[in-house]
C-alpha positions as YAML, in Angstrom:
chain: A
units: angstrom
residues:
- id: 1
  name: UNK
  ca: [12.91, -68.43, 45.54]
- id: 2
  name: UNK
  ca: [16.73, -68.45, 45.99]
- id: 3
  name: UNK
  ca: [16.89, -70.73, 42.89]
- id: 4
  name: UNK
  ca: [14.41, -69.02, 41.06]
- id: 5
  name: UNK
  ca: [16.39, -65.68, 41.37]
- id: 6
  name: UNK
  ca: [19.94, -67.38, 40.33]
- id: 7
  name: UNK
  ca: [18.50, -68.82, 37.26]
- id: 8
  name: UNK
  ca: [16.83, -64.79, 36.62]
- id: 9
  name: UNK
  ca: [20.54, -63.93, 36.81]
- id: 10
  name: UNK
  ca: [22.20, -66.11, 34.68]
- id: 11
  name: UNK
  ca: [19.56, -65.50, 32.00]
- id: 12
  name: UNK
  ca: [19.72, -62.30, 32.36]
- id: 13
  name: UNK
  ca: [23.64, -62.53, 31.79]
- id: 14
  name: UNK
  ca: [22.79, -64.30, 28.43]
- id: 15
  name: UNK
  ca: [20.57, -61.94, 27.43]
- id: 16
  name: UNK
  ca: [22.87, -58.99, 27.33]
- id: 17
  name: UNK
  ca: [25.95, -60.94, 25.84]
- id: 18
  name: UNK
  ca: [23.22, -61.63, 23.06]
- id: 19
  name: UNK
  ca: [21.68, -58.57, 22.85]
- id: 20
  name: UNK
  ca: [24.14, -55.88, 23.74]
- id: 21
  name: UNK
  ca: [27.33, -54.77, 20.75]
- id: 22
  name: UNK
  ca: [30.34, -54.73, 21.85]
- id: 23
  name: UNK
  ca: [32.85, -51.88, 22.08]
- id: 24
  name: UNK
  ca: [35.49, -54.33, 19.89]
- id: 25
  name: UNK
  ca: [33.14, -54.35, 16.93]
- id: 26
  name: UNK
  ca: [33.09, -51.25, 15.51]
- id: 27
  name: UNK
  ca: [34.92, -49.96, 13.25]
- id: 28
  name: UNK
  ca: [35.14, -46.91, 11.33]
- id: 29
  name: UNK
  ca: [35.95, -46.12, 7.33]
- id: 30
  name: UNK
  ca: [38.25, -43.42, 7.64]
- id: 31
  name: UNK
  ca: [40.97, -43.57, 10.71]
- id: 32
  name: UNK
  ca: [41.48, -40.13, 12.42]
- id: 33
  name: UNK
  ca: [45.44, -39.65, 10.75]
- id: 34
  name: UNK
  ca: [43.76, -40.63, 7.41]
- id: 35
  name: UNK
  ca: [41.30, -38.24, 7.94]
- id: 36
  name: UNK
  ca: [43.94, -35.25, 9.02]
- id: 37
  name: UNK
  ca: [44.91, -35.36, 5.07]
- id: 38
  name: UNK
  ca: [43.48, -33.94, 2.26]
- id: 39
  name: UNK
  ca: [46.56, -35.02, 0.24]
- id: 40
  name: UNK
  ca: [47.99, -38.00, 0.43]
- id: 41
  name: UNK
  ca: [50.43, -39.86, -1.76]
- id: 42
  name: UNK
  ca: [52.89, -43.09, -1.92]
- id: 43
  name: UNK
  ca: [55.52, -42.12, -4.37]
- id: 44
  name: UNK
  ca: [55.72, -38.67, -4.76]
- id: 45
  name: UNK
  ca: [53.17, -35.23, -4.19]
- id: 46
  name: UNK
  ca: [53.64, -32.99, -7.69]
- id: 47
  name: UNK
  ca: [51.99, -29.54, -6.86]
- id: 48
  name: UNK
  ca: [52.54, -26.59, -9.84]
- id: 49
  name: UNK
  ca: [51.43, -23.76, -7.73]
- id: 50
  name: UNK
  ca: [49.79, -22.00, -6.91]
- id: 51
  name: UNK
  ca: [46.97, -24.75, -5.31]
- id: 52
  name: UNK
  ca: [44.93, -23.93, -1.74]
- id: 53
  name: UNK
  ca: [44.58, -26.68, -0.09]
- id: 54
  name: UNK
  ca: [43.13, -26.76, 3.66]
- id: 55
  name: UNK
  ca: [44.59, -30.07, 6.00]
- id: 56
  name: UNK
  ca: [47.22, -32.20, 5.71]
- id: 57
  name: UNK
  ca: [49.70, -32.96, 2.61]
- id: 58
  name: UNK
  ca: [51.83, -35.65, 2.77]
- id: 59
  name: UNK
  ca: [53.73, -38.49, 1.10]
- id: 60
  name: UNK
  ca: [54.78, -42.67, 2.34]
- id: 61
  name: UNK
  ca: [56.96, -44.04, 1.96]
- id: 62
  name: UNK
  ca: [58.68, -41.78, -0.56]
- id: 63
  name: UNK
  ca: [59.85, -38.05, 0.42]
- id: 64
  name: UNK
  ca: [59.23, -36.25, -2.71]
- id: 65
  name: UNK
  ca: [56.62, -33.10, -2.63]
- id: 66
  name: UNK
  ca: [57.71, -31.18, -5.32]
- id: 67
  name: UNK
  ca: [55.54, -27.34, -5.57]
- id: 68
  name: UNK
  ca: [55.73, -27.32, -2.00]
- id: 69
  name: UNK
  ca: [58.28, -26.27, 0.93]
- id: 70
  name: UNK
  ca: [59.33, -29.60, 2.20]
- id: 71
  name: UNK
  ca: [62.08, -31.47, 4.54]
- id: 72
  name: UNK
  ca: [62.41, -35.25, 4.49]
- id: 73
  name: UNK
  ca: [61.19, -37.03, 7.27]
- id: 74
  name: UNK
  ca: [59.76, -33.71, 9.13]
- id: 75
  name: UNK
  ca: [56.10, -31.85, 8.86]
- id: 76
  name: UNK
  ca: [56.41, -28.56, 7.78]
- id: 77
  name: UNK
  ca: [54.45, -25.50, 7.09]
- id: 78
  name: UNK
  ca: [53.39, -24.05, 2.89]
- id: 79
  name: UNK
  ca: [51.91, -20.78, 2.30]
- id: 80
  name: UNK
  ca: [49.50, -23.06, 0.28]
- id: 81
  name: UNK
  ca: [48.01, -24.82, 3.15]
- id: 82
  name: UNK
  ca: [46.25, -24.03, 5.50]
- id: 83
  name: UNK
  ca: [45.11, -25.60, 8.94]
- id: 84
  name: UNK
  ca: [47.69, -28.46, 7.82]
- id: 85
  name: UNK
  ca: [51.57, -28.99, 7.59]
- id: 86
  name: UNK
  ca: [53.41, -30.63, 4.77]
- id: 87
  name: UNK
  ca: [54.38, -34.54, 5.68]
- id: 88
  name: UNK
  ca: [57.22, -35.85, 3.81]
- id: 89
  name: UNK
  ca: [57.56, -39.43, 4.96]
- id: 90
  name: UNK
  ca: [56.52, -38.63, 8.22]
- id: 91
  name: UNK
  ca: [55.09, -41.30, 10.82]
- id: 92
  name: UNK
  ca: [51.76, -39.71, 10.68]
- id: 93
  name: UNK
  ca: [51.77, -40.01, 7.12]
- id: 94
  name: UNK
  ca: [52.64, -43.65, 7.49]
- id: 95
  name: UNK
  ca: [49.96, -44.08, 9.54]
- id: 96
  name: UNK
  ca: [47.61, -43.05, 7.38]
- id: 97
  name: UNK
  ca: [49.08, -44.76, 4.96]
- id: 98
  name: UNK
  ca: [48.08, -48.28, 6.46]
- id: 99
  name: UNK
  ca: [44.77, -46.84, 7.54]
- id: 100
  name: UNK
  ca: [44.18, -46.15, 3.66]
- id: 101
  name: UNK
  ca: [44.46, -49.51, 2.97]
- id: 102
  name: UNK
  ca: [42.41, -50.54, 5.34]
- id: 103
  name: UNK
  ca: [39.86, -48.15, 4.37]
- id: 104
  name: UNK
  ca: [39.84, -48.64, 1.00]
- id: 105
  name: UNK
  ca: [38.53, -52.55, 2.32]
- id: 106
  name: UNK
  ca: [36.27, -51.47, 4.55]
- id: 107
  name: UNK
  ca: [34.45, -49.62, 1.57]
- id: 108
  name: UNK
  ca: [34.68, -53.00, -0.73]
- id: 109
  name: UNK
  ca: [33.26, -55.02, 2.45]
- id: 110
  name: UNK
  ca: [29.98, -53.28, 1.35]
- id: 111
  name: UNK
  ca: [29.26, -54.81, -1.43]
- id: 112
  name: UNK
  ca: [28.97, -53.63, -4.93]
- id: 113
  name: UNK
  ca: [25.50, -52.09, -4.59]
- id: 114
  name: UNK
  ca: [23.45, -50.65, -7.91]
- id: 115
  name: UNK
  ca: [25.74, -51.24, -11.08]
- id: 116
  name: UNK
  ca: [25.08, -48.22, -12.64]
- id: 117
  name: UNK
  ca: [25.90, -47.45, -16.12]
- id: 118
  name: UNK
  ca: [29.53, -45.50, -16.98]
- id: 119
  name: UNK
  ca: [28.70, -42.07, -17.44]
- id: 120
  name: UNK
  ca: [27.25, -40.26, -14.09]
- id: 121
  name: UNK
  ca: [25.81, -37.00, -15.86]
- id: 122
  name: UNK
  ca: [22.56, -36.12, -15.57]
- id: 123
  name: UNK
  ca: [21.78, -38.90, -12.74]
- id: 124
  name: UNK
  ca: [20.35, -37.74, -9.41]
- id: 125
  name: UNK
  ca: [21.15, -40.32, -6.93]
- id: 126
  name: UNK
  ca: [19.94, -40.81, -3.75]
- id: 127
  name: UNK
  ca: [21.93, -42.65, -0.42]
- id: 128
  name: UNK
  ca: [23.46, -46.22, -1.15]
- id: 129
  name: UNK
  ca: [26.32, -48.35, -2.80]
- id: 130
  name: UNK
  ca: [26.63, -47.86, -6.22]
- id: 131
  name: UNK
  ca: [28.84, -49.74, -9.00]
- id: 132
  name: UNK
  ca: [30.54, -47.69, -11.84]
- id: 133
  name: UNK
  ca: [32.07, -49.23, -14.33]
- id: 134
  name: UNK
  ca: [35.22, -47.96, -16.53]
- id: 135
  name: UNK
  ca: [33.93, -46.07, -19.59]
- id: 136
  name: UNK
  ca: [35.97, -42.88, -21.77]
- id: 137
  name: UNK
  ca: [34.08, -40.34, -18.91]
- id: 138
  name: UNK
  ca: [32.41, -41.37, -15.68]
- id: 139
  name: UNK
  ca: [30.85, -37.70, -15.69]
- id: 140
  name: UNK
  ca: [31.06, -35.35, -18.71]
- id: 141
  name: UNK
  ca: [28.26, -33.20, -16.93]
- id: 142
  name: UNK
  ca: [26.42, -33.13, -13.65]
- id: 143
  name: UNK
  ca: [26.03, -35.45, -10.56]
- id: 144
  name: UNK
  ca: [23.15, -34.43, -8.17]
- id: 145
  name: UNK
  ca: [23.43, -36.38, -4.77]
- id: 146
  name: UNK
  ca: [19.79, -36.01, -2.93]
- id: 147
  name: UNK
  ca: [20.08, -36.89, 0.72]
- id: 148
  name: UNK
  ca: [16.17, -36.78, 0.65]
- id: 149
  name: UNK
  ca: [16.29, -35.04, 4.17]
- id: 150
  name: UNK
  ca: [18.61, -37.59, 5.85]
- id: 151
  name: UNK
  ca: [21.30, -35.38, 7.68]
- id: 152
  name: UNK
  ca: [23.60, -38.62, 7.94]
- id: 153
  name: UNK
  ca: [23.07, -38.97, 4.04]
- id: 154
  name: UNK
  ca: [25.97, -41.47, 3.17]
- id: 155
  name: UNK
  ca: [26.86, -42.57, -0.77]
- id: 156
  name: UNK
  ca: [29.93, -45.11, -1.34]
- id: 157
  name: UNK
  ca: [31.37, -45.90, -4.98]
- id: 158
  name: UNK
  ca: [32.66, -48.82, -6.01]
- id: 159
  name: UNK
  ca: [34.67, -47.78, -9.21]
- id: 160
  name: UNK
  ca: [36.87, -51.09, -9.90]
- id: 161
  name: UNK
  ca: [38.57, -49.44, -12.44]
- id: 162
  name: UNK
  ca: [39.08, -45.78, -12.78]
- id: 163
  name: UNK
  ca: [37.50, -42.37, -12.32]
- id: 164
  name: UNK
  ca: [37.52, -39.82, -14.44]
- id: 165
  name: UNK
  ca: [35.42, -37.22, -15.13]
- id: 166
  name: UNK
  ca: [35.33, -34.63, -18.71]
- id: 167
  name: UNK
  ca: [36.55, -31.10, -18.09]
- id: 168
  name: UNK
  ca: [33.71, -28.68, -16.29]
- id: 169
  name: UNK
  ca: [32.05, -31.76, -14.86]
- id: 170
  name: UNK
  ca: [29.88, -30.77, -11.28]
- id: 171
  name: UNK
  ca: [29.19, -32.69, -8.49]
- id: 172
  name: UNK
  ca: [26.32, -31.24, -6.43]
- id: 173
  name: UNK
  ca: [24.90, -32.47, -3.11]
- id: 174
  name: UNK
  ca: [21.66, -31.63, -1.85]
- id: 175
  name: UNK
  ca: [19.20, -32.37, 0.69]
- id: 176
  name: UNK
  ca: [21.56, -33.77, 3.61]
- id: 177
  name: UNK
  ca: [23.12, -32.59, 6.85]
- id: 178
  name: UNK
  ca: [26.32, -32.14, 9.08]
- id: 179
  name: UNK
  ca: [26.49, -36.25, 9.08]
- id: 180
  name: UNK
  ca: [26.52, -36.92, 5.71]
- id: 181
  name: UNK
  ca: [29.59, -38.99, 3.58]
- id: 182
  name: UNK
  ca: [30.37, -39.58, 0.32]
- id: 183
  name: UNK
  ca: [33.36, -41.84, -0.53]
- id: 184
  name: UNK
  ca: [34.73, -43.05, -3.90]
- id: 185
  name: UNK
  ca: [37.00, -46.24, -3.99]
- id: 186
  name: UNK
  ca: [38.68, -46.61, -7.11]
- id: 187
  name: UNK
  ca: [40.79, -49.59, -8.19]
- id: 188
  name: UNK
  ca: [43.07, -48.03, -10.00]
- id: 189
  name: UNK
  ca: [43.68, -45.00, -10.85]
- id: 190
  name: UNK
  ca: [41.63, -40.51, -10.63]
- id: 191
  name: UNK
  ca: [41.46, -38.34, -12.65]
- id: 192
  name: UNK
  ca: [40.15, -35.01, -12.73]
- id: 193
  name: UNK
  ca: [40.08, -32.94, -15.68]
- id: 194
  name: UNK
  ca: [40.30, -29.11, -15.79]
- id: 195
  name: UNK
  ca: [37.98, -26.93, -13.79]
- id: 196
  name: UNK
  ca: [35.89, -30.32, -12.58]
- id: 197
  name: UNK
  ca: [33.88, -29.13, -9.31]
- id: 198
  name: UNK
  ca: [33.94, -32.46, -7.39]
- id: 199
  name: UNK
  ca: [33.17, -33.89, -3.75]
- id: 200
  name: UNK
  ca: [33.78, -35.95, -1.69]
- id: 201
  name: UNK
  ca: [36.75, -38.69, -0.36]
- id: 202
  name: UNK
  ca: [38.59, -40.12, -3.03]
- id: 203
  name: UNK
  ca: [40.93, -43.31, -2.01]
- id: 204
  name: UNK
  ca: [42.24, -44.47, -5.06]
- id: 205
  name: UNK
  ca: [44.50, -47.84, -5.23]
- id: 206
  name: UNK
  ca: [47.02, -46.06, -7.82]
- id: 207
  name: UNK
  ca: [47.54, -42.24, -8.47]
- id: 208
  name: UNK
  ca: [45.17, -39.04, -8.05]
- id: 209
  name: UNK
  ca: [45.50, -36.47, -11.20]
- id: 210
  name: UNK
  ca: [44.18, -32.77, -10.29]
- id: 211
  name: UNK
  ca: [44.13, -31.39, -14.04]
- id: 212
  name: UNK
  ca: [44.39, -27.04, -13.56]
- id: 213
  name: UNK
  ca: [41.96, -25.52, -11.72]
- id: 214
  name: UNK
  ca: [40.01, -28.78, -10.97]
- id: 215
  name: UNK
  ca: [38.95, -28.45, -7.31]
- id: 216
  name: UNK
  ca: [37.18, -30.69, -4.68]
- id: 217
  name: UNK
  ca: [35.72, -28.23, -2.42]
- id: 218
  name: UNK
  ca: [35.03, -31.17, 0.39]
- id: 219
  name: UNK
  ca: [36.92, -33.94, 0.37]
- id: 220
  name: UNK
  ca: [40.69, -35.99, -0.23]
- id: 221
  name: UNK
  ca: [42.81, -37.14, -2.75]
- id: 222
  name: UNK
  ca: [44.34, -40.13, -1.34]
- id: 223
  name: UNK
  ca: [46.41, -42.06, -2.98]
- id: 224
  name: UNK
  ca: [47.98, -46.00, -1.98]
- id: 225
  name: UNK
  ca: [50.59, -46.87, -4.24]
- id: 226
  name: UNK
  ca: [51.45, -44.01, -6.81]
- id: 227
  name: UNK
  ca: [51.98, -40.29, -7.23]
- id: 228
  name: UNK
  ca: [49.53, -37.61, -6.31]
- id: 229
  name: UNK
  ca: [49.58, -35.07, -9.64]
- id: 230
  name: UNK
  ca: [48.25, -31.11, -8.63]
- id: 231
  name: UNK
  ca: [47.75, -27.75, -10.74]
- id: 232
  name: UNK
  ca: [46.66, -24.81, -9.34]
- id: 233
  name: UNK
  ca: [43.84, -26.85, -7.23]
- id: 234
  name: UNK
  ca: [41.11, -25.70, -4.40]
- id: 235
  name: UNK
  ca: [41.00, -28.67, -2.19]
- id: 236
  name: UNK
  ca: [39.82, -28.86, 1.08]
- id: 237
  name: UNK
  ca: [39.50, -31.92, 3.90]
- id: 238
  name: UNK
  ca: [38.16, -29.22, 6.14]
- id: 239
  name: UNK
  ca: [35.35, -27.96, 4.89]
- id: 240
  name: UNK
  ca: [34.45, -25.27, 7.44]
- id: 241
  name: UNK
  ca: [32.90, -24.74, 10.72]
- id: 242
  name: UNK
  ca: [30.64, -27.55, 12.18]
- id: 243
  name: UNK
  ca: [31.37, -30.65, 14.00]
- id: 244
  name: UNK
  ca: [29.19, -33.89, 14.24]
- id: 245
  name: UNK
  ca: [30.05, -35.65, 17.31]
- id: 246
  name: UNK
  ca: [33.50, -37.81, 16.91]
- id: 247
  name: UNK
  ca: [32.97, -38.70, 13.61]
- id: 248
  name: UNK
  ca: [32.51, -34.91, 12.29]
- id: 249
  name: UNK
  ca: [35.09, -32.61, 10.06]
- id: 250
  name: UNK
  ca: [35.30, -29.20, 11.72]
- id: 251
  name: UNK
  ca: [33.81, -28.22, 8.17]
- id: 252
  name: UNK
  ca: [30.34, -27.19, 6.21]
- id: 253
  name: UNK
  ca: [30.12, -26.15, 3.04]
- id: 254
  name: UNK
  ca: [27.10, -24.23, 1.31]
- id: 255
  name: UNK
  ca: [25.11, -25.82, -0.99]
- id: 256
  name: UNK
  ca: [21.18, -23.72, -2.79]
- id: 257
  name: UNK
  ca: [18.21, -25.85, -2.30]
- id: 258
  name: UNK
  ca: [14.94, -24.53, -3.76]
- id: 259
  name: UNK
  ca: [16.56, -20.60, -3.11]
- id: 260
  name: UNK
  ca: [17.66, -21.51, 0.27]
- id: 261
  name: UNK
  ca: [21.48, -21.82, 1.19]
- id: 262
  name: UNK
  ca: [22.46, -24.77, 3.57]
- id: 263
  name: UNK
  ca: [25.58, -25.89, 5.15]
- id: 264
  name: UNK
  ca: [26.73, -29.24, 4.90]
- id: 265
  name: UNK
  ca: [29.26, -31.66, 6.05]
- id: 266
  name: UNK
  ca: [30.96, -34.62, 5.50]
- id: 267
  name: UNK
  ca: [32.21, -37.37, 8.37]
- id: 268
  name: UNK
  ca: [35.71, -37.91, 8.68]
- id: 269
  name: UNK
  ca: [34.05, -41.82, 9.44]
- id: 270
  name: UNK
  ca: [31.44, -43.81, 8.95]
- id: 271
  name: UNK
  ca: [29.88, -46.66, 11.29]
- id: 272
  name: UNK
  ca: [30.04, -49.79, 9.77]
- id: 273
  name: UNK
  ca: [27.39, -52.54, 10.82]
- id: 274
  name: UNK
  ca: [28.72, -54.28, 14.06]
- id: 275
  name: UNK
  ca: [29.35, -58.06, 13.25]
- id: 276
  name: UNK
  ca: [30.27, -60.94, 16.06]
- id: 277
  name: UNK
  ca: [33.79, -61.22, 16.76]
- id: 278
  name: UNK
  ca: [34.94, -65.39, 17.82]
- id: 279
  name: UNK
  ca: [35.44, -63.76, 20.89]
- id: 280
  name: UNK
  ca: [31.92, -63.24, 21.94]
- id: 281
  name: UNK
  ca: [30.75, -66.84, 21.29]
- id: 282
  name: UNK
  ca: [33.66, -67.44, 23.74]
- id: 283
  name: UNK
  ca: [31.61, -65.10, 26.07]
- id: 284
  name: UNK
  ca: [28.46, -66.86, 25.42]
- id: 285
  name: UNK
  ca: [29.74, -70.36, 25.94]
- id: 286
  name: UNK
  ca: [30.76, -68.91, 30.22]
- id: 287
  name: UNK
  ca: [27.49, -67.97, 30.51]
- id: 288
  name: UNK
  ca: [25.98, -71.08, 29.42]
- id: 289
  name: UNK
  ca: [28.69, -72.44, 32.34]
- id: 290
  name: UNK
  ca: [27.38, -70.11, 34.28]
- id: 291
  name: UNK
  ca: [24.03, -71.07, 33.97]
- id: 292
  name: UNK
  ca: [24.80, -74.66, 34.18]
- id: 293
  name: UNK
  ca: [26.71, -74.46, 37.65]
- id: 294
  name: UNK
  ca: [23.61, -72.75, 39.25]
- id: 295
  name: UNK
  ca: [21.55, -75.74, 38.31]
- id: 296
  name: UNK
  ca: [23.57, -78.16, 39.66]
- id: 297
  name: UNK
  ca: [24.14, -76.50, 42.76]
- id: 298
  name: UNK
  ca: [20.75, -76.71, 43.59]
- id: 299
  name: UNK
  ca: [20.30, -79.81, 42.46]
- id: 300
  name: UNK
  ca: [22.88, -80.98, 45.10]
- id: 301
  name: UNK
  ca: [21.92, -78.68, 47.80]
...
């Protein structure tokens, strides 16, 4: 019985280093000082007020943030924002910085999804990876995103080239909750064009344009390597009043479904699928030891 119960044990050990995800292996899209900006530049921030921007501005590694009331290498506070400072070149804004990067592959590590054609207008799309190839307009109309009831509704896309949308384009959510996400990772360079009504988190490799009036009522511009361009924008990271858990945005927006009004959020994260680390084969090799040891113990005894 003794020998019996050791060997119970031991497999039982296996089991859970098998079975059971460790803490190490998640991993989140969007880093909490990432998520603290709506703006977010390399080179320089160019605001031509008057914009309204709720969060974080900020600019790494330059110091420029021209439209705004700004001190190099100090976070400080704009009549335009709200619930956020102004970062020029600020370790917080290097932080995020790094975590943009990182982001920005976290959202390629999921694959390229549905390639879809250029030109999002008139599409209704519901959760997944999409593909969206460079064209003259990626939406001269409107985008309807249908969470088809799923609160944690999540849509990622991948545009390798650019975004840009025509002026008065919409994009329109639907049918989601407080956990939903919607992220677009662009290879180069945003755009968009005058009085665009956009969503969403987008982490472009190059520069961010904000043509006048355009506004992105829940989301970021955030920008790796270039400028970030504004004029006279409505932009806000926080998008309200409701939290979900540790990955929520204090933030909701409303959104008319069938003559009903909803509020909705987006994550400042998003769980990516666990994967093993080395480490945990190294795990799973002592507990074959373990195992081992308790058999030839008895064997001996």
């Amino acid at each position: 019985m003794p020998r019996l119960k050791s060997q119970k044990v031991a497999l039982s050990f296996l089991a859970a280093l098998a079975c059971t995800p460790l803490a190490a292996l998640a991993s989140t899209i969007m880093g909490a000082d990432l998520s603290s900006f709506t703006v977010l530049g390399a080179s320089t921030v160019t605001n031509a007020p008057t914009s309204t921007i709720r969060g974080n501005v900020g600019v790494w590694p330059g110091t420029s943030l021209t439209g705004f009331t700004s001190v190099s290498n100090s976070a400080v506070s704009d009549p335009q924002v709200t619930d956020g400072l102004v970062h020029s070149a600020t370790a917080l804004a290097e932080t995020a910085q790094g975590q943009l990067t990182a982001s920005r592959n976290d959202l390629a590590s999921l694959g390229g999804g549905t390639v879809l054609a250029a030109n999002l207008a008139g599409l209704t799309l519901s959760p997944g990876v999409y593909t969206v190839p460079a064209g003259t307009t990626n939406l001269s109309g409107t985008l309807t995103l249908d969470g088809g009831g799923n609160a944690n509704a999540a849509w990622v896309f991948q545009m390798p080239s650019t975004l840009i949308t025509s002026p008065d384009a919409v994009v329109n959510m639907i049918g989601t909750g407080t956990g939903a996400g919607l992220f677009w990772n662009v290879g180069s360079s945003a755009t968009l064009d005058t009085n665009t009504m956009f969503l969403g988190n987008i982490l472009a490799y190059s520069s961010i344009t904000a043509n006048t009036r355009a506004s992105n009522s829940c989301g970021r511009l955030l920008a790796g390597t270039g400028a970030v361009t504004l004029d006279q924008n409505g932009l806000s990271g926080v998008c309200g009043g409701l939290l979900s858990g540790t990955h929520g945005l204090n933030g909701g927006f409303d959104v008319t479904v069938d003559g009903s009004t909803r509020k909705v959020a987006f994550l400042k994260s998003a769980p990516i699928a666990a994967v093993p680390l080395p480490g945990s084969f190294g795990l799973l090799g002592l507990g074959l030891v373990f195992l081992f040891a308790v058999r030839r113990k008895r064997a001996t005894a």
